[in-house]
DOKOL-651888 format. One record per atom (N, C-alpha, C): x, y, z; residue in three letters. Coordinates in steps of 0.2 Angstrom, whole numbers, plus 5000, padded with zeros to 4 digits. Each point is the difference from the previous one (the first is absolute). Example, Ala and Ser with C-alpha at 12.3 -4.5 7.8 and 13.67 -1.06 7.14 Angstrom:
2
506649725039ala
499650065000ala
500450065000ala
499850054996ser
500450065001ser
499650055003ser
***
This chain:
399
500449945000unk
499650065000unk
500450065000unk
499850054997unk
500350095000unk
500149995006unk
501050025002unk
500050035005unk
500050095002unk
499650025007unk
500350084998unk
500450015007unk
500350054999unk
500650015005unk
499850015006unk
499450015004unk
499850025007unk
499249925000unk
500249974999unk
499349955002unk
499750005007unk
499350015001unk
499750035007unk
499849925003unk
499949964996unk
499849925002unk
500049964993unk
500349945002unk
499949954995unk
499949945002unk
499749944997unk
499849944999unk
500449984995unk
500549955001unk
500249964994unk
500150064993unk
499749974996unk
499950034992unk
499550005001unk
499650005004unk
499250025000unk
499750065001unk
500350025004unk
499750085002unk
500450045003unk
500150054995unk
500450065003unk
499650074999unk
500250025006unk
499750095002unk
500550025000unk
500050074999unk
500350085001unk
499850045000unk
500450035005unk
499850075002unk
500250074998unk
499450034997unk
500450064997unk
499450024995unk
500150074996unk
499450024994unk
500449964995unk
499449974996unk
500049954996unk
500450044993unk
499850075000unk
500250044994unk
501050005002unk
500349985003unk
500449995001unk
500549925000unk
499549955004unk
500049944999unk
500149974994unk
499650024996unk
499749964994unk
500550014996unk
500550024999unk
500450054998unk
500649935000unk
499949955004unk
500649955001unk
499749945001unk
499349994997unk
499949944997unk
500450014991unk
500049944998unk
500349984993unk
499450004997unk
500250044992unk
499550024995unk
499849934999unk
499249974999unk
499849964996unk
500249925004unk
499750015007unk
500449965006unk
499049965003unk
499550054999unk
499449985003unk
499449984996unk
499549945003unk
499749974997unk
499450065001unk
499950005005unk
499550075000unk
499650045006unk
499950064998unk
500250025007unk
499050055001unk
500049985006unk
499350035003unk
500150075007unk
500050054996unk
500150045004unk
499250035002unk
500250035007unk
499350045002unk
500450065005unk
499950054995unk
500350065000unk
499550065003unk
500650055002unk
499550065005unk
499150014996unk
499250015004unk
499749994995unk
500150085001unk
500150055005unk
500150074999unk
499450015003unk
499749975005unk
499150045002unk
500050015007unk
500550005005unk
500350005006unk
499850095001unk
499450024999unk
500150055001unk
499150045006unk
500149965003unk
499650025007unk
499449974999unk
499849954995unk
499249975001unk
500149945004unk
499249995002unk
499849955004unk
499849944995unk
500049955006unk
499449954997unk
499849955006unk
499849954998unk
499749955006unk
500549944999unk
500149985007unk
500349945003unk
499949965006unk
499649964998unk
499749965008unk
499650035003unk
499650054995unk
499250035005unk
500350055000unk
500850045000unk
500350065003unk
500250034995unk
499850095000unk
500350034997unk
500850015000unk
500250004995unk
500849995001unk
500450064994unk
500550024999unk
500350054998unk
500449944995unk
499850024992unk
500549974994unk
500750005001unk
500150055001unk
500950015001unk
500449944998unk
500549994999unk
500449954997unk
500750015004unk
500150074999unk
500850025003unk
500250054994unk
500550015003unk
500350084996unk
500249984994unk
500049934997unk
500449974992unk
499450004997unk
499449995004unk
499250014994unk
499850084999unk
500050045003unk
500050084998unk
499749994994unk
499750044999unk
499750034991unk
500850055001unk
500150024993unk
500450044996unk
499650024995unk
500450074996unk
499650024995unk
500149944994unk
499750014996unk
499849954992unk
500750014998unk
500350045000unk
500750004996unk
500449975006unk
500050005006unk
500549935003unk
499849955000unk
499349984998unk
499949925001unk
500249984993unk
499950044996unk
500349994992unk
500649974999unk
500550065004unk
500749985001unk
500249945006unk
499649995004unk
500249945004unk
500049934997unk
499250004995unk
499949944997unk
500649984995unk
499950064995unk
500749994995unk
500749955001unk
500350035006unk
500450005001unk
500149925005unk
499449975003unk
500049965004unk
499949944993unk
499550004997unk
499949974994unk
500649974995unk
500350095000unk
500749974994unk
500349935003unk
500250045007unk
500649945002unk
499749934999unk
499350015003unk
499849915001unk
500049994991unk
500050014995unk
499849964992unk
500650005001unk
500850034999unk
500749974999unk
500149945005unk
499550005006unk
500149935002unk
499749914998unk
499450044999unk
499849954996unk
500249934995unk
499949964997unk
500349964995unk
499350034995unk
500349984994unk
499750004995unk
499249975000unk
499949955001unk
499349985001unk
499850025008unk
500250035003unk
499850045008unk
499550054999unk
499649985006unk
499350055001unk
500150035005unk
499450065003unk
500050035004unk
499450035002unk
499849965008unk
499350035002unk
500050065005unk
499650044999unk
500250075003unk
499050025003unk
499950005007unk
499650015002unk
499850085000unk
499350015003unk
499950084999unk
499350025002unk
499950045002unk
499450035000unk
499850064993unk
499550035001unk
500050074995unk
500850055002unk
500050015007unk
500450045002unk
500749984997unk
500349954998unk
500549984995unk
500249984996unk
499549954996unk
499949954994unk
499950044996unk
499950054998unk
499950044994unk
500750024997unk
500350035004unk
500850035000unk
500249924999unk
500249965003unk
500249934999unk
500049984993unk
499250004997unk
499949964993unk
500550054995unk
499750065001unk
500550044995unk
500750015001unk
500449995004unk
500849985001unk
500049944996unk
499649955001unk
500149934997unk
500150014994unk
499550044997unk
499950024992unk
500850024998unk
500150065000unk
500650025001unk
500649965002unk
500149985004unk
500549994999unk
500349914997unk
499449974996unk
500149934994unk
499649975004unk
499949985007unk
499549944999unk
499350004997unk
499949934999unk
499349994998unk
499449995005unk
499550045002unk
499449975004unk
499749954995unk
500049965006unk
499749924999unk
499250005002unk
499950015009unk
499350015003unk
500050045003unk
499550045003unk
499950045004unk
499449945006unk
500449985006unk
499649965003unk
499650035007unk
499349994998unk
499750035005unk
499949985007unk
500450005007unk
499849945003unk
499550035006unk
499449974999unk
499550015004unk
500049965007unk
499950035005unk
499950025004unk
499549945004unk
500249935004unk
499050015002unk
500049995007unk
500450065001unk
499850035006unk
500350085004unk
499750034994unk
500350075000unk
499750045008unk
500450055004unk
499750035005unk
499450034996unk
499750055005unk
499050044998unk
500550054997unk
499850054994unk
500150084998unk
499650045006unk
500650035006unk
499350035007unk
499850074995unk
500450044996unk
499550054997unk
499449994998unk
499949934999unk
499349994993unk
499950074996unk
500550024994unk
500150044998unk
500249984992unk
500249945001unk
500549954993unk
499649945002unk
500249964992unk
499949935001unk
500449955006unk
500149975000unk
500349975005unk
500849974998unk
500850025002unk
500649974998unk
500049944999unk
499849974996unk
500149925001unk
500649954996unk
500350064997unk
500449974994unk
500750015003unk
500649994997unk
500650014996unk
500349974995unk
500450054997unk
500049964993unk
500950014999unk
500149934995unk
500849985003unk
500250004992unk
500350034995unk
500150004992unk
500649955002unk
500149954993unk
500349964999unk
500350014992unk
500650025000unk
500350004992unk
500749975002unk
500150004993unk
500849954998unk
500450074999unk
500649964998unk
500650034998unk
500050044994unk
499949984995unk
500050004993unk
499250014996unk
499950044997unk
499449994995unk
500149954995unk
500249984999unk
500249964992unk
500449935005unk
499949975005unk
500449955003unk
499749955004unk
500049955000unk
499449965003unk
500250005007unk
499549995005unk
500049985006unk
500049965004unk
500149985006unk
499749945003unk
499350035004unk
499849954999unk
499449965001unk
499449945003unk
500049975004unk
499849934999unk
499249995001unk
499950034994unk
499350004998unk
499549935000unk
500349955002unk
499749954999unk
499849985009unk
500550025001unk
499949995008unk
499650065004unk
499850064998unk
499550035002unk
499449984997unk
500049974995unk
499349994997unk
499949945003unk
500449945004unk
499749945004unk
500050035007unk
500450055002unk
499850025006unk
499250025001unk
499650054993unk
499450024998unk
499649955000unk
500049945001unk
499349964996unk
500049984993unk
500949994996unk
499950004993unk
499850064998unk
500050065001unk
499550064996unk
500550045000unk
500250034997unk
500350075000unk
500050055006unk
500650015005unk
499950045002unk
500050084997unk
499450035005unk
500050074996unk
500550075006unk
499850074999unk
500650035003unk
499550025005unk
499649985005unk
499750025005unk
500149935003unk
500250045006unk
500249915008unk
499850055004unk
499649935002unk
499450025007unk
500549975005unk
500650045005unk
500349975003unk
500050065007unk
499749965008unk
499950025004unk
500850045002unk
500150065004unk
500250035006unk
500649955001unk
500650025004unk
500449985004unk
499649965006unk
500149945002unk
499649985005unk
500649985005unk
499649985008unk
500349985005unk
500449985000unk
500249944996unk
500549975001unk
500650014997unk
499950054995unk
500750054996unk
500250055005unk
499749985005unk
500450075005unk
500249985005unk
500149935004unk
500349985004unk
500650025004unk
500550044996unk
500550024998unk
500250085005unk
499150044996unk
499950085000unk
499950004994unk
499750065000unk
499850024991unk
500250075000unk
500050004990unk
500450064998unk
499350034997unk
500150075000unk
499550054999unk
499550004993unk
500549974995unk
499849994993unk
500049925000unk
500049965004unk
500449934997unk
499249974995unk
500349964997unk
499749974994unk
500049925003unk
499349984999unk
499849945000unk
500749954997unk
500049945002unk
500449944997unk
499649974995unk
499249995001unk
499749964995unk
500250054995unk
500050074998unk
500050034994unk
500750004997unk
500550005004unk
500749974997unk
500349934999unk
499449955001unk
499949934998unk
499950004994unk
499550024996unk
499850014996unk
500550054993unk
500250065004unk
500550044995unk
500649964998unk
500349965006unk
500649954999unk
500049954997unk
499249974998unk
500049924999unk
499950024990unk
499750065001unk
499950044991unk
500650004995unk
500650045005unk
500550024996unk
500749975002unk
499949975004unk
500749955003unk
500149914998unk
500650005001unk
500049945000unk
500449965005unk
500149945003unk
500349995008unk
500650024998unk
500650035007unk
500750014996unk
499950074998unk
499550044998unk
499950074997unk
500250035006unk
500350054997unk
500350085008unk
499550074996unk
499949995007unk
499250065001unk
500350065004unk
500150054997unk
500150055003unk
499450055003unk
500150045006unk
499750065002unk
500050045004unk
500150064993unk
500450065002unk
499850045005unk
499249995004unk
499850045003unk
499949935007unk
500349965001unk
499849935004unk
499450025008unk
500250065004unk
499450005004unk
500049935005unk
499849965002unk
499849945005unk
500249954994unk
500250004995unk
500349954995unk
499549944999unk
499350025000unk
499549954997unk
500349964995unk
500250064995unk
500449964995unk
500449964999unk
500550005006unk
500449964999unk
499949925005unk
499450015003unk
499849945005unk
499849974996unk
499450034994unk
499849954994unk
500449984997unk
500450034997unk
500649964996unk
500349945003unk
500250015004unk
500249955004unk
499849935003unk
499550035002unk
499349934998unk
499949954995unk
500350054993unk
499549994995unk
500949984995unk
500249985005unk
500949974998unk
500150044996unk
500250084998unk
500050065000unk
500850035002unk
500650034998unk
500450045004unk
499850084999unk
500250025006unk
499850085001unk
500450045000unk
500050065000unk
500550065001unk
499350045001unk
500550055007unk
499250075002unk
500650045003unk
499850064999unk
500150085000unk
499550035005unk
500350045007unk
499450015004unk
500450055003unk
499850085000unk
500550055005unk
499750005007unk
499549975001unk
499950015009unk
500149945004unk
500450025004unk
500449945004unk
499449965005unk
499450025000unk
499549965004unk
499749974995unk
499750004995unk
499849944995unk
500649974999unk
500750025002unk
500449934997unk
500049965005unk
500050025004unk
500049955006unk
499349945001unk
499550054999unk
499449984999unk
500149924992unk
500350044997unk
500049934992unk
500449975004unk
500449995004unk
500749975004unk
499549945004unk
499550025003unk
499749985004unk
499649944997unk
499750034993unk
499549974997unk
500449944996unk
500550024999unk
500249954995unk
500749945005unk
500050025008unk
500149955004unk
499449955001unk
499550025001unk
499349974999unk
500049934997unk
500050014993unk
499949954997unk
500749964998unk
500550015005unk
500449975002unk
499849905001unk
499550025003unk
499849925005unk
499449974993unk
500249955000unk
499849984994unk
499149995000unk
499549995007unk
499449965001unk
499850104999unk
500350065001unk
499750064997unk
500050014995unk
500749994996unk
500250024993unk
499349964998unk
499749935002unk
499549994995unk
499349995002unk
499950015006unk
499250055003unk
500250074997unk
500450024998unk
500050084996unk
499949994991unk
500349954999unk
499949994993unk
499449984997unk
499849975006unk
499149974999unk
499750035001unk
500050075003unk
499550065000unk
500150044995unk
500850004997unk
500050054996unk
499549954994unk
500049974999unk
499949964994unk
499250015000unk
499649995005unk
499350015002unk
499750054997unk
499850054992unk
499950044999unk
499250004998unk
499850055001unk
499250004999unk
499549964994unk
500550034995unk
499749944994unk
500449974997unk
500349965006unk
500349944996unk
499449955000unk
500049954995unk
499849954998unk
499949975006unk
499349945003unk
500349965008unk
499849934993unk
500049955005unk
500049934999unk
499749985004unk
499649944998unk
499349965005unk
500449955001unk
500149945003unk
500649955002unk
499349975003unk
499749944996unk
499649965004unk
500349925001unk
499749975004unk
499949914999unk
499649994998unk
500249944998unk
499149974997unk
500349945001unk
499549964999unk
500149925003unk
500349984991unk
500249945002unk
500649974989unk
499249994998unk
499249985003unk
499649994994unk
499750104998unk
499950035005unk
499850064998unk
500650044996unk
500849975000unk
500350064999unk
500249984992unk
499949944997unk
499849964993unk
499550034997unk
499450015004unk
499350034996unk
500150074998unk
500250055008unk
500350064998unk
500350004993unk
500649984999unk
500550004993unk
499649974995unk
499649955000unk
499550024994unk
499650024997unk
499750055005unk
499450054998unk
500350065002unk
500650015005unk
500150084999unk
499650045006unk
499949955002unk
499650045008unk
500249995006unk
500350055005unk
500349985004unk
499650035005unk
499749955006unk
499450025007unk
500349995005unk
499750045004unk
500250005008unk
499450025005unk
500249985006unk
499250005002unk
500150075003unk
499450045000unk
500250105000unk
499550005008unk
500150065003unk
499550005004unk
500549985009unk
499449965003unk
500349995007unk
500049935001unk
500149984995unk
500049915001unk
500549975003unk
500249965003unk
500749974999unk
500449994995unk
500650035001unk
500550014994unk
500050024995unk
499450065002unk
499750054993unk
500750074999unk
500050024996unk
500450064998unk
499650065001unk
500050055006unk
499650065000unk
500450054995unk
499550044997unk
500350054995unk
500350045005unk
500550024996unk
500450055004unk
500450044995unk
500650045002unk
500350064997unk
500449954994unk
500250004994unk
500249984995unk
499649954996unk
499549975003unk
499350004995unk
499850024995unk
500250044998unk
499750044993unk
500750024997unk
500449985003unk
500649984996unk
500449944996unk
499549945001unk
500249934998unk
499850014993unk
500949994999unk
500049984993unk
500249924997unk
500349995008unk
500249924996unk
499549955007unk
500049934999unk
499849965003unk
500649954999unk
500449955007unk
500449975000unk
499949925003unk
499649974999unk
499749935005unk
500549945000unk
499949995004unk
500549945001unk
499449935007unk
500449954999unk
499749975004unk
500549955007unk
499950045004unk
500349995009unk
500750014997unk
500050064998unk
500850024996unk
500549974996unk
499749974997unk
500249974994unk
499650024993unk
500449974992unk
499750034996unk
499850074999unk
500450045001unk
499650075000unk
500050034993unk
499450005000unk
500150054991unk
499850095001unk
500150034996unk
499950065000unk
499750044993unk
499350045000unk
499850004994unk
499550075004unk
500250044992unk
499650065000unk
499250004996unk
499850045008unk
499249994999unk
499850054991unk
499449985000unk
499750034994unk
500050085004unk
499650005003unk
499650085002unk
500149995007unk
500150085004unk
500050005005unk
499549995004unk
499850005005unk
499549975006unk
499849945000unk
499749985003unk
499749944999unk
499149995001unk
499749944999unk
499350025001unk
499949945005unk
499350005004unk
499749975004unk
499749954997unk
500049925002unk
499649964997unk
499649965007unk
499649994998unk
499549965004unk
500349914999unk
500049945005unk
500549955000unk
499649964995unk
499350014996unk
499849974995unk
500250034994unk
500050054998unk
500450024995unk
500749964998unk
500650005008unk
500649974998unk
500049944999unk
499349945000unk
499849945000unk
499849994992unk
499850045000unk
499850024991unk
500749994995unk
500450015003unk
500950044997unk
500349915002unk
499649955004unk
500549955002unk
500150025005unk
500050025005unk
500350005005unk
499749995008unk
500649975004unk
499349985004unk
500250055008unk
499550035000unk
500150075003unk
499350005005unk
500049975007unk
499649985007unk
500150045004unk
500650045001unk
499950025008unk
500050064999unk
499950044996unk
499850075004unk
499550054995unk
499650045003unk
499550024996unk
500050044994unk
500750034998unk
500250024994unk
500750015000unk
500250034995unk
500849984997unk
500250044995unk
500650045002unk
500350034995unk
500249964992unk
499850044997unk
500449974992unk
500450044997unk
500649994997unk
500550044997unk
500049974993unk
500050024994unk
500249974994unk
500650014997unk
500649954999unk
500550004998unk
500149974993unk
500750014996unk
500249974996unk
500249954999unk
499749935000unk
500449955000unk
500349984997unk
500050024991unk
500349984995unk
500950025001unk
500150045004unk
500850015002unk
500050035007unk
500549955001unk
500350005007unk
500550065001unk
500250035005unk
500450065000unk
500549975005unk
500650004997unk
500749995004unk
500150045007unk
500249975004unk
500250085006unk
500849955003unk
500450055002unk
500549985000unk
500349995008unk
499350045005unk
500550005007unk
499549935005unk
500349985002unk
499849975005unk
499449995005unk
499450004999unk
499449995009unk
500149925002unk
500150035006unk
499749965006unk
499549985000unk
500049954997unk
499249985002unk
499849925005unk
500549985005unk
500049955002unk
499550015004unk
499949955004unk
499249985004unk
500150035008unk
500750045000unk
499950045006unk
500150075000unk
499850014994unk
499850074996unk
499350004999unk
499649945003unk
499350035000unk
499749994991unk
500049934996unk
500250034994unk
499050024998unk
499849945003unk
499150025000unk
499950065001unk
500250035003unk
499650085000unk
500350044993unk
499450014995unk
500250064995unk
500650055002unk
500250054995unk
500450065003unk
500150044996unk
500350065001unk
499950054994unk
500750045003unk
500449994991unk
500850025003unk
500150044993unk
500350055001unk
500350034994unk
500549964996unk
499850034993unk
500349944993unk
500950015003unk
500350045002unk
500750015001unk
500349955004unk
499549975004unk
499949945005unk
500449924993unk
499650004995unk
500149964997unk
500550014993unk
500050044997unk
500650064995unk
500550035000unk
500749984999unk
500450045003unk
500050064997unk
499950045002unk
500050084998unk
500750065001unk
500349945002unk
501050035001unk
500250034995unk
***
């Protein structure tokens, strides 16, 4: 990994911080040395509003580095922050730059100017934005993070195909419903700006590949560089206040202990619309019948070893049956939800369906079977009778 002359903390070849303004820093990374880099830079709105936090009015502020400046220094700021980061890019290297109004405008036009290509403008909504206490405006529920490359004429990286299986098979579009920093990204302490890890899951797994070095030039609590690293990722971060480096110090000791690193990895991966997966048993004569009509049942409701609907429900994209954890196949339903059948209807279909007074039905595809490459437990002290509802990440590696 780039060494630089003053390193403030390092991990192996995994993660390195420094301390210092980045407009100087960056300056002694090697030209055409990063895979790509996700900065979230001053938004410049630090300038005496309110908002809500925890029922409490609270004062915006950020610190004396978010200040508003006039248009002509946030112009020159951006320029100049930007040049540096494209010389260090590689040739197929991107760059995600988050923002409000009060910055992203200045941003996109530096971008123009000075060669890269806007790629997307991602709008990442919010779904759990504080109240607007003016009621005066609609309500802040956004930020939005431009993604462009190096070059206009030069291809990019991308793993397009692994976003669109992350999606359900569908194209991901530039709006992510992805909640707030929560609980557990703070165990540490939190920083004033810090960015959720589910949003930087998703930025990393886009444009990276494992073994990628992710820089950021604005590092903050080093969200960034915690994702990366989870996500077998090397980092480099740039941070001039000595209590968020301490603070990334702290965080990035954390997932030191490996039963965190991956209760951390497993929440980061948990994203609002990610695909989930139904994981039923069925007895070898029910689960032969399923596979040849395409119908996959579970007893619904308060039955014995019925599956109560719950949160990822209206997320099942796939259905995975196995019997007392053997044989497991995995296979993408036709349509999302499922319907209710009365146990004479599922006797109609062949099936011999007595104990309980109705039953969910899901319609899958059974003319192809879907490969999944990671590992379930499905032994018989894992409970395998009772249905379950896991996100697809659980069953594809998304690395």
């Amino acid at each position: 990994m780039t060494k630089f002359k003053t390193p403030y903390y390092t991990v192996d070849d995994a993660f390195a911080l420094y301390h210092g303004d980045c407009m100087d820093l960056l300056t002694q990374i090697p030209d055409n040395s990063i895979n790509t880099i996700f900065a979230d830079p001053p938004y410049f709105l630090s300038n005496g509003g309110i908002s809500c936090q925890n029922g409490q009015v609270v004062c915006v502020d950020k610190g004396d580095w978010d200040k508003g400046g006039t248009p002509e220094y946030i112009r020159e700021f951006n320029m100049q922050w930007l040049s540096l980061c494209r010389s260090k890019l590689k040739d197929n290297g991107t760059i995600w730059i988050s923002g409000t109004y009060h910055n992203i405008f200045s941003v996109a036009n530096c971008l123009t100017e000075l060669g890269y290509k806007i790629l997307n403008v991602i709008t990442w909504q919010k779904s759990d934005p504080p109240p607007n206490l003016s009621c005066r405006y609609f309500n802040f529920s956004t930020e939005y993070i431009i993604w462009a490359r190096k070059h206009a004429k030069k291809p990019h990286k991308f793993n397009y195909e692994m976003m669109k299986q992350l999606n359900g098979d569908k194209q991901m579009t530039d709006v992510w419903k992805i909640p707030a920093v929560g609980k557990w990204e703070k165990t540490c302490g939190k920083h004033p700006t810090q960015k959720p890890l589910r949003l930087l899951y998703r930025v990393i797994l886009a444009s990276t590949d494992e073994g990628d070095l992710v820089l950021d030039p604005f590092a903050g609590s080093s969200t960034t560089g915690i994702a990366a690293n989870l996500l077998g990722r090397k980092f480099i971060g740039i941070e001039q206040e000595k209590a968020f480096l301490e603070l990334s110090k702290k965080r990035r000791e954390e997932i030191e202990e490996e039963s965190v690193a991956k209760k951390m990895l497993k929440k980061m991966q948990e994203l609002p619309e990610e695909v989930t997966v139904l994981v039923n048993h069925a007895r070898k004569i029910a689960m032969e019948k399923m596979l040849e009509t395409g119908l996959c049942y579970l007893r619904a409701g308060e039955s014995k070893g019925s599956l109560l609907v719950e949160p990822g429900f209206e997320r099942l994209g796939y259905v995975l049956l196995h019997t007392n954890g053997e044989n497991a196949k995995l296979f993408k339903l036709k349509k999302k939800g499922f319907q209710i059948w009365t146990p004479e209807a599922l006797q109609e279909k062949g099936f011999e369906a007595e104990n309980a007074p109705y039953y969910a039905v899901l319609h899958f595809d059974n003319t192809k079977e879907v490969s999944f490459s990671r590992s379930i437990d499905l032994s018989q002290r894992k409970n395998t009778c009772a249905a379950k509802i896991l996100p697809l990440s659980d069953f594809i590696e998304l690395r």
